[in-house]
C-alpha positions in Angstrom: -105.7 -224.0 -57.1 -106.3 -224.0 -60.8 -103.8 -222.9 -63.0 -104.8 -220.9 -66.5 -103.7 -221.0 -69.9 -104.5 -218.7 -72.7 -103.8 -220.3 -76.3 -104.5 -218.6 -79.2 -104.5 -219.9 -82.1 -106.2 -222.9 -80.4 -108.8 -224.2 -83.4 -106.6 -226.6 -85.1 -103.1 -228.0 -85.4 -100.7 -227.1 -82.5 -102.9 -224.7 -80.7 -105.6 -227.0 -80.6 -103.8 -230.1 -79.3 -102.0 -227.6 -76.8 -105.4 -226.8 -75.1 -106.1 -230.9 -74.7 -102.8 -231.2 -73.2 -103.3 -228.7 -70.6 -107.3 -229.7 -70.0 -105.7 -233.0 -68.9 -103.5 -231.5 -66.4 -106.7 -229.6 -64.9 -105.8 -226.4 -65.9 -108.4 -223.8 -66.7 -108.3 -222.4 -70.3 -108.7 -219.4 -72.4 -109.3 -220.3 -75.9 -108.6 -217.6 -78.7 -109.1 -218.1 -82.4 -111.1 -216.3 -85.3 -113.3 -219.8 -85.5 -115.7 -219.4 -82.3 -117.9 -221.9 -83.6 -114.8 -224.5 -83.6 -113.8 -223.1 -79.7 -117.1 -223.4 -78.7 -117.2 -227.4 -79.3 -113.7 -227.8 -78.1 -114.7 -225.9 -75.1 -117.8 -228.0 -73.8 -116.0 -231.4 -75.1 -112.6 -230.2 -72.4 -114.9 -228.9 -69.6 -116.9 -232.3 -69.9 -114.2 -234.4 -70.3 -111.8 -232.7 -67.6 -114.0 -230.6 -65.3 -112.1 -227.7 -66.1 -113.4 -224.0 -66.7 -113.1 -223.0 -70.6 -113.0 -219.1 -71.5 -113.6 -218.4 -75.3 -113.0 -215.8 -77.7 -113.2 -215.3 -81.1 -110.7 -212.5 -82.2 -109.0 -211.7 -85.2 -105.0 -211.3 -84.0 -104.4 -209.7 -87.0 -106.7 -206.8 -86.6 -104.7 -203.7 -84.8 -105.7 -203.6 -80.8 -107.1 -207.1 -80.7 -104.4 -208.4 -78.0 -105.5 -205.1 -75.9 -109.1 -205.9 -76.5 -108.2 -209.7 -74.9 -106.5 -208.8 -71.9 -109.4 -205.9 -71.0 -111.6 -209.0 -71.2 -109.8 -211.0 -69.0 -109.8 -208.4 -66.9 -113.4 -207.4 -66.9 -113.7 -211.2 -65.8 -111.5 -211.6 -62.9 -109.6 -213.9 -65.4 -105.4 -214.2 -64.8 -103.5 -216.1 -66.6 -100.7 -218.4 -65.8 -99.3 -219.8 -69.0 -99.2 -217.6 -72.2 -99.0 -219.5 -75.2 -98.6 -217.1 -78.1 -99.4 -220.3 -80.9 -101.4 -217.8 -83.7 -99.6 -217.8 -87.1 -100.1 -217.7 -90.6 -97.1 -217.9 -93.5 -97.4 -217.4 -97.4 -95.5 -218.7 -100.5 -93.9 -216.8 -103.5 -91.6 -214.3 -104.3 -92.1 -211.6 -102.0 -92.4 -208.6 -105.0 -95.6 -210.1 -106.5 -96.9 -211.0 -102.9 -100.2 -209.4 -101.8 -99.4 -206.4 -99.4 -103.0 -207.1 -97.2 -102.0 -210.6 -97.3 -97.7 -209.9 -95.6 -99.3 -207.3 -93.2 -101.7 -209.6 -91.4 -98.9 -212.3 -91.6 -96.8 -209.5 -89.2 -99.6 -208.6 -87.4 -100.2 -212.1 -86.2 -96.7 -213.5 -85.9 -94.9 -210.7 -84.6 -97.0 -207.4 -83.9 -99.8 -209.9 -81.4 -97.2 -212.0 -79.8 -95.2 -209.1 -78.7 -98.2 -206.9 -77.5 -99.9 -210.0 -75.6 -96.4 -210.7 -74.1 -96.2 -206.8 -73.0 -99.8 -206.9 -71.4 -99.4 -210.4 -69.3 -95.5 -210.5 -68.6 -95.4 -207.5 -65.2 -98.6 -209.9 -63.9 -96.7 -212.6 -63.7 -92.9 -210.6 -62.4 -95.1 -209.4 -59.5 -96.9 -212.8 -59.1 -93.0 -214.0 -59.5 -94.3 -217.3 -61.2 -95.3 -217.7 -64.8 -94.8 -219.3 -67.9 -94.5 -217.7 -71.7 -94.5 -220.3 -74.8 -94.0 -218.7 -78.8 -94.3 -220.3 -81.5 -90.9 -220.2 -83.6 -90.1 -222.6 -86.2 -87.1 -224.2 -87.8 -87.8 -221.0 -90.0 -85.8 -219.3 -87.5 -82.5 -220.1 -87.8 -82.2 -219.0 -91.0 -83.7 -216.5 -94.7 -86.3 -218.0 -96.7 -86.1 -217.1 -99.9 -90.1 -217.6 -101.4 -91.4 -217.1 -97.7 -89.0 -214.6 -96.9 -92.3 -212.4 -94.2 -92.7 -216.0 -92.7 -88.8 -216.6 -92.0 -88.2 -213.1 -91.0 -91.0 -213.3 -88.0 -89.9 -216.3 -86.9 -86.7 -215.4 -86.5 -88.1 -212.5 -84.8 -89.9 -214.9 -82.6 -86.8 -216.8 -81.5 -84.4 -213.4 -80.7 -87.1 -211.8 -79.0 -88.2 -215.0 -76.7 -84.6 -215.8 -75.8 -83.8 -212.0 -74.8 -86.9 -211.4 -73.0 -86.5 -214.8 -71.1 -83.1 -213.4 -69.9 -84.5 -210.8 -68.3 -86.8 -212.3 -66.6 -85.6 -215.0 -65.2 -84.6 -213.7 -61.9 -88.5 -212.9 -61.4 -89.8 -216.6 -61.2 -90.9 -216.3 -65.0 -89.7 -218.3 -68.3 -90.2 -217.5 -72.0 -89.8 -220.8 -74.1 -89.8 -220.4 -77.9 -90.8 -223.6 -79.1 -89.3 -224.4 -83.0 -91.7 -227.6 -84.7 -90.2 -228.5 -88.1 -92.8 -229.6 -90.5 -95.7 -230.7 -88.5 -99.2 -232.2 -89.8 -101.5 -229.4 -88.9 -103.9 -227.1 -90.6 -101.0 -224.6 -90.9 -100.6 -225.9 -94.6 -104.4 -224.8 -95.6 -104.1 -221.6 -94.0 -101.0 -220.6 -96.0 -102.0 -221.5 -99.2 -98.3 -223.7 -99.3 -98.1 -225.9 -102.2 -96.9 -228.5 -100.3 -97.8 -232.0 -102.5 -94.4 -232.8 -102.3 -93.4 -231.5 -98.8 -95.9 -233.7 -97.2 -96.5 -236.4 -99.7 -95.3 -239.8 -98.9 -93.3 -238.4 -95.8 -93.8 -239.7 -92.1 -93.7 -235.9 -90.3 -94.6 -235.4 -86.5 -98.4 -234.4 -85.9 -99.4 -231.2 -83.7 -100.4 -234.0 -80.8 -96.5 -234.7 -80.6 -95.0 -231.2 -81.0 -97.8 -230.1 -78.5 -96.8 -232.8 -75.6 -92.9 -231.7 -76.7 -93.5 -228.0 -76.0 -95.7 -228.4 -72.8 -92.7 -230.2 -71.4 -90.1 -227.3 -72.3 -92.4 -224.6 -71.3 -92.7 -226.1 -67.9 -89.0 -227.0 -67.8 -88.4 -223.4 -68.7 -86.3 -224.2 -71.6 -85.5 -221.0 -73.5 -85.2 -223.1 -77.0 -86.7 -226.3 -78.0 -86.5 -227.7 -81.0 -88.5 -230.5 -81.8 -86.7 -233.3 -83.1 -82.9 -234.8 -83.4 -82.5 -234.0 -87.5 -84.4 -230.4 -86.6 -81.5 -229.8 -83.9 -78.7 -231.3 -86.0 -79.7 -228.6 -88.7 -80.5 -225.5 -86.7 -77.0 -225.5 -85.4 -75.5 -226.5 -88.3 -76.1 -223.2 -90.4 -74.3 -221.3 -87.6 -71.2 -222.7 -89.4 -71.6 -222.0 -92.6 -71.3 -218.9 -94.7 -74.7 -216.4 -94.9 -74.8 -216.4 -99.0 -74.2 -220.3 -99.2 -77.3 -220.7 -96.3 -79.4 -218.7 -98.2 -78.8 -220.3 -101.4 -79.4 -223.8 -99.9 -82.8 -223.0 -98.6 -84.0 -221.5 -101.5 -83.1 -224.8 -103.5 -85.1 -226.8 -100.9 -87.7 -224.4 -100.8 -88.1 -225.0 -104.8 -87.8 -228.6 -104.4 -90.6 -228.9 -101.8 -93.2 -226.8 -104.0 -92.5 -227.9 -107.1 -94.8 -230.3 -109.4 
């Protein structure tokens, strides 16, 4: 029997190399992204290529009620899902006072507000089913404030708490809940966030979504509660546990300066 995984998020970057990793395990998709047209290719090039039934939907997870309006769909279809990957997100540079509002709202809409109300909707499905699988999005951003992205570091870390306590309680029920934490990743996350990133990416070998993707499939099924791609990622996420608040903060706003400036 075919499993299913709903992905948003899937049209690029992570999201999108997510939904070929599970197409060549056979399972059945759900595709969810505000770019139908770019669903709609990646749909009949999977079901082609891997004989597998694709489900799209083009929705804004920003907008208020959109994770509702998904799940009635899948309803209405007969459609349950197996694996939810909550992959959707969108981050922002500058100081956070001359930040557009719109702009900060959406960002908590998608990160947090849509993870959390897509998790609420599938998660007692799956505790009666007593199998399933939960994978969200974190970051590296988690683990500590980000001055000049401070939204974007403040729902990750969000993310990460939420993912590791909900996992905990469901874990008896034949569930898991992985949150997933990519360092700098080649994707089209850059684009979409308007980060002034020359210097960040320039002349710098980072991982690309096809190897965080393949990394995260494997902890999700594992049910690893946290996985952080990559050894220097690791090394650094536990190393600000030791170190005092005010000097963390202070250290990521100079390498937040340093990787924006020109």
């Amino acid at each position: 029997m075919s499993m299913t995984a709903l992905i948003t998020g899937a049209s690029n970057g992570i999201g999108f190399e997510l939904a070929k990793v599970h197409a060549e395990k056979g399972d059945d998709l759900v595709l969810v992204a505000r770019s139908k047209d770019k669903l709609d290719a990646l749909g009949r090039e999977l079901e082609e290529k891997h004989k597998i039934k694709v489900y799209i939907i083009g929705k804004d997870l920003s907008r208020p009620g959109s994770a509702k309006e998904i799940y009635d769909e899948l309803k209405l279809n007969n459609i349950s899902v197996d694996y939810l990957i909550n992959n959707a997100g969108s981050g922002d540079y500058g100081f956070f006072a001359d930040s557009d509002w719109n702009r900060q709202e959406q960002m908590i809409n998608l990160n947090v507000t849509s993870l959390v109300h897509l998790t609420w909707l599938f998660l007692p499905e799956m505790i009666n089913r007593k199998s399933g699988r939960i994978l969200n999005l974190a970051s590296t951003a988690s683990f500590q404030p980000g001055p000049t992205m401070s939204v974007y570091f403040a729902s990750k870390a969000f993310v990460l708490s939420f993912s590791e306590a909900i996992n905990n309680e469901v874990r008896d029920h034949g569930v898991t809940v992985t949150a997933l934490c990519p360092g700098p990743t080649l994707s089209g996350f850059q684009a979409a966030s308007s980060l002034r990133d020359k210097k960040l990416f320039e002349n710098k070998k980072f991982p690309g979504s096809r190897e965080v993707a393949e990394f995260g499939y494997r902890a999700m099924m594992k049910g690893k509660a946290v996985a952080i791609h990559g050894l220097m990622n690791t090394l650094f996420a536990n190393s600000v546990r030791f170190a005092p608040r005010s000097q963390v903060v202070k250290f990521t706003r100079m390498v937040q300066a340093k990787k924006y400036e020109f």
